[in-house]
C-alpha positions as CSV (number, residue, x, y, z in Angstrom):
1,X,-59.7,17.2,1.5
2,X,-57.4,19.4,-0.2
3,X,-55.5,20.3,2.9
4,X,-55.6,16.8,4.0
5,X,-53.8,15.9,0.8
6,X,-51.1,18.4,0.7
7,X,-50.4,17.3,4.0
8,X,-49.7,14.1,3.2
9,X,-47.5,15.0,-0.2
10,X,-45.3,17.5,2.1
11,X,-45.0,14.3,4.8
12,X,-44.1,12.0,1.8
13,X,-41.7,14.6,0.6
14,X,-40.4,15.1,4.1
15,X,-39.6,11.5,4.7
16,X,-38.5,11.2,0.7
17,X,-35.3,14.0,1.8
18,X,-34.9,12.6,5.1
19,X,-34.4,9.3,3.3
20,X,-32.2,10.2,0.6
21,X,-30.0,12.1,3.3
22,X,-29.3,8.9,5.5
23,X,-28.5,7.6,2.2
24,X,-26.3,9.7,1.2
25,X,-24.8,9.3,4.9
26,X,-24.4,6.1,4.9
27,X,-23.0,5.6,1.4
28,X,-20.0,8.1,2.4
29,X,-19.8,6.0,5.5
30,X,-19.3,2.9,4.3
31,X,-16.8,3.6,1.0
32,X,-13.2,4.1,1.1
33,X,-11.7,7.5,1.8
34,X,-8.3,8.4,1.2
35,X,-6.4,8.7,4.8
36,X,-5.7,11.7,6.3
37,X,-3.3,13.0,8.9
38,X,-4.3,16.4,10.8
39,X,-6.5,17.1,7.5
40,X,-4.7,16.5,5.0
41,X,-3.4,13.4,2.9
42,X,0.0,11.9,2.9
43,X,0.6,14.0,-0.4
44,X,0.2,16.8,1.2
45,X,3.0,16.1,3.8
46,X,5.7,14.4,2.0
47,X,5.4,17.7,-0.5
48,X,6.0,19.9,3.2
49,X,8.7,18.0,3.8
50,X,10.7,19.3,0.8
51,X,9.6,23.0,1.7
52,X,12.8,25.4,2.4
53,X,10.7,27.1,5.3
54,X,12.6,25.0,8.4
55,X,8.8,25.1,10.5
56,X,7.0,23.7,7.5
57,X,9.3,21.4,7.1
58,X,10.0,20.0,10.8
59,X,6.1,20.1,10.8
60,X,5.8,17.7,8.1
61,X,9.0,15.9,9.4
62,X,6.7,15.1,12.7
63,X,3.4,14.7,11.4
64,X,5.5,11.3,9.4
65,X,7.2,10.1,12.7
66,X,4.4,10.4,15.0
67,X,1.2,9.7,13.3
68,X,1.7,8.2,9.2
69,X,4.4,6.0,10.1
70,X,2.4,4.1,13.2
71,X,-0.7,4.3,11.4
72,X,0.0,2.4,8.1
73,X,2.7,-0.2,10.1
74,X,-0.7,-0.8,12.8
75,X,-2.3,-0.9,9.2
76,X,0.0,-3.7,8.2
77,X,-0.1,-5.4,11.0
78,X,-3.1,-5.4,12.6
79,X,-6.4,-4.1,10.1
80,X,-7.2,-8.2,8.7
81,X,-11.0,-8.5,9.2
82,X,-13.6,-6.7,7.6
83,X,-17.1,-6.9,9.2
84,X,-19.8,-8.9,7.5
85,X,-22.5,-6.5,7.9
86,X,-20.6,-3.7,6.8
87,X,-19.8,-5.8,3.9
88,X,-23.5,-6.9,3.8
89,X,-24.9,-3.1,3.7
90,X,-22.4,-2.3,0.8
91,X,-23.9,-5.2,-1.4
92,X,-26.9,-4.4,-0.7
93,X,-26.3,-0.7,-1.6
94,X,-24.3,-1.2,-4.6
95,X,-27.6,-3.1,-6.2
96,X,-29.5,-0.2,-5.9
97,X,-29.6,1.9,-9.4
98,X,-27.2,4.6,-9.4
99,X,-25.2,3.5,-6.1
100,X,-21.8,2.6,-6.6
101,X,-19.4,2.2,-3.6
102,X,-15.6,1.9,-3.6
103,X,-14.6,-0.4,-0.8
104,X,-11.3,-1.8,-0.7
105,X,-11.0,-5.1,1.6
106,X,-8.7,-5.6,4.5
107,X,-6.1,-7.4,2.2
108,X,-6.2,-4.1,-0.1
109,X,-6.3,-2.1,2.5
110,X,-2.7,-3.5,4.1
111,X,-1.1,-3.8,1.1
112,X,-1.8,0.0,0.4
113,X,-0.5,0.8,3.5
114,X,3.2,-0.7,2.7
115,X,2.8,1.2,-0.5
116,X,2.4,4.0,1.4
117,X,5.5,4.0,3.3
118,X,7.2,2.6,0.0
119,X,6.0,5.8,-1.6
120,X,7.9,7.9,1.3
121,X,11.2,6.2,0.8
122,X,14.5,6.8,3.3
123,X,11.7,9.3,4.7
124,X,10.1,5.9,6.0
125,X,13.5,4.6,7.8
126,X,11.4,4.4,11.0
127,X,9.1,1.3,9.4
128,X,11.9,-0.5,8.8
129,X,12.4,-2.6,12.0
130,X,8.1,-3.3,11.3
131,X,8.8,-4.2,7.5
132,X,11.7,-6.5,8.2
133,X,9.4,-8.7,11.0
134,X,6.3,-8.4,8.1
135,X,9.3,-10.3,5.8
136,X,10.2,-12.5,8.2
137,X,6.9,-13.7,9.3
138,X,4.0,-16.1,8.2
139,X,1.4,-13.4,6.5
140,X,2.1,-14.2,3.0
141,X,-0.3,-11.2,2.6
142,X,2.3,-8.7,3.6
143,X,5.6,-10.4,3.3
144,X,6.1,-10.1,-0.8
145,X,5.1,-5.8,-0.7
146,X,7.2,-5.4,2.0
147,X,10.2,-6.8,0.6
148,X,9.7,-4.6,-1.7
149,X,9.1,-1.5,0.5
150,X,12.3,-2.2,2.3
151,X,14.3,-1.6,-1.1
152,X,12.2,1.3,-2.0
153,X,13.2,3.4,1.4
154,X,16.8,2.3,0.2
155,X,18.0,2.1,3.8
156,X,20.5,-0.1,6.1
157,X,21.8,-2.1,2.4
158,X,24.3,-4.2,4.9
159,X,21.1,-5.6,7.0
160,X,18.8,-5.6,3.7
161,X,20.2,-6.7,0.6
162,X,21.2,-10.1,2.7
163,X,17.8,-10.1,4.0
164,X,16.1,-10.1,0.2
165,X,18.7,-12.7,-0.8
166,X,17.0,-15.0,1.4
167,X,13.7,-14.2,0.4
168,X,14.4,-15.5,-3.3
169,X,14.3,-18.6,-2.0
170,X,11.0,-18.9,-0.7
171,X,8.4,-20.7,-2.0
172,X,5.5,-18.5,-1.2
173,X,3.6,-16.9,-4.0
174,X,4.7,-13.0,-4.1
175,X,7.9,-13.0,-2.3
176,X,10.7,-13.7,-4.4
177,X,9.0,-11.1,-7.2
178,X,9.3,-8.9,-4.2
179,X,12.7,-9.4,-2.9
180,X,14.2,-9.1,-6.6
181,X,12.2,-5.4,-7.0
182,X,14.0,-4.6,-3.5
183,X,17.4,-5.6,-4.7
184,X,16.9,-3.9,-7.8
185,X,16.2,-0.4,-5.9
186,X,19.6,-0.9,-4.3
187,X,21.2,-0.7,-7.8
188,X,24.7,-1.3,-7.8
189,X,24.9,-2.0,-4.0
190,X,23.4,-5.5,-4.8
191,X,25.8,-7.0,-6.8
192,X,26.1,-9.3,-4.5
193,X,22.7,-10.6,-5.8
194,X,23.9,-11.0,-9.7
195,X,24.4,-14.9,-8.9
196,X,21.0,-15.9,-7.6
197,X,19.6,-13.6,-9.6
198,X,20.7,-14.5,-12.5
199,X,20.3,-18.5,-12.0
200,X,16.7,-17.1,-11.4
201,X,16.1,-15.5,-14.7
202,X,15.6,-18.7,-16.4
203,X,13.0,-20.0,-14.5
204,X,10.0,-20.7,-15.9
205,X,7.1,-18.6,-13.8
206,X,6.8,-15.7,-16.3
207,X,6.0,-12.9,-13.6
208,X,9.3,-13.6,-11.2
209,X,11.4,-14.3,-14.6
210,X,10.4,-10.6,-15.3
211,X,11.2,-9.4,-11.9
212,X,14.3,-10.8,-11.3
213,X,15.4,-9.5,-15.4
214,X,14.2,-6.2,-14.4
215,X,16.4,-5.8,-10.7
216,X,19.6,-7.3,-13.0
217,X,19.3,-4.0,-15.4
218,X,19.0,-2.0,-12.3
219,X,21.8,-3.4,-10.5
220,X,24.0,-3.7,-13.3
221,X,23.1,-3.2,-17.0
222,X,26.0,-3.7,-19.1
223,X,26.8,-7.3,-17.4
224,X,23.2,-8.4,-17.6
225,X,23.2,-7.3,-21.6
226,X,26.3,-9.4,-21.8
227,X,25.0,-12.0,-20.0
228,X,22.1,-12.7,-22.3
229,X,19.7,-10.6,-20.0
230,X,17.2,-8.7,-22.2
């Protein structure tokens, strides 16, 4: 009887671990991890980049062009759905004591990839062709961050600074705010934007008023203090 029992507390145990291990499997599964290239995360690469070893550098250099910079535009692009029974299992999960995870859904998901490539700067002057057909098209997902992007890799100013004076007139939600943040990155080299901009910052939607205030002091401070612009 004694045997029998042990028996049955070392299968109970057993199955107990065996359990708790496809848990902790599929939790990891499911959740968000931070995207990696060869290993290591985009950190990791744009820090390379700046290293004074030439192979180190060119590394890095490639590791961008071939794999982070058509990743996170397919990102943009293409990564709109997320499945129902994954989203299913993670609700399920996350109602279970002590089970808590991070998911980020497709919208997230694309909009971190533009921040990505934001975050690389001119380094990113590949994604610009993608970035300007995300402003151009219909996915008000995409279009307002990716104005934005485009001013943060401060590239091509003769093709972009136009480009983001058009967008402050549109009437979608997001993409005026983020045409004014991409003309304020170009400083200076959008004063051709003080006009608009300016007729702009007395509108009465609080979150583009602040936008557009904040690319006037970045393009040019003293005329926007004169102005009025605080």
């Amino acid at each position: 009887m004694a045997r029998r029992l042990k028996r049955i507390l070392a299968g109970v145990a057993i199955g107990a671990g065996v359990l708790a291990a496809g848990l902790w499997v599929l939790i990891h599964t499911l959740g968000w991890h931070e995207e990696r290239y060869q290993g290591e995360p985009l950190s990791y690469w744009l820090k390379q980049i700046e290293s004074q070893e030439v192979a180190v550098s060119n590394q890095a250099r490639g590791v961008l062009e071939t794999q982070v910079i058509p990743q996170l535009t397919a990102t943009m692009f293409h990564d709109t759905n997320d499945s129902s029974l994954r989203l299913g299992l993670i609700e399920r999960l996350n109602g279970l004591p002590g089970v808590q995870i991070l998911f980020i859904p497709a919208d997230g998901r694309r909009g971190q990839a533009i921040d990505s490539l934001a975050e690389m700067g001119p380094r990113a002057k590949a994604a610009i062709p993608d970035l300007i057909k995300a402003v151009k098209g219909n996915d008000s997902v995409v279009r307002g961050p990716a104005a934005r992007a485009l001013g943060q890799i401060h590239s091509e100013p003769d093709v972009i600074i136009p480009l983001l004076m058009d967008c402050l007139d549109s009437p979608l939600e997001g993409v005026p705010e983020g045409a004014a943040a991409g003309l304020g990155e170009f400083g200076p080299l959008a004063k051709a934007a003080i006009p608009k901009l300016t007729e702009l910052s007395k509108v009465r939607e609080k979150d583009l008023r602040a936008a557009v205030q904040l690319a006037l002091k970045k393009i040019d401070p003293e005329a926007t203090t004169q102005g009025g612009v605080r």
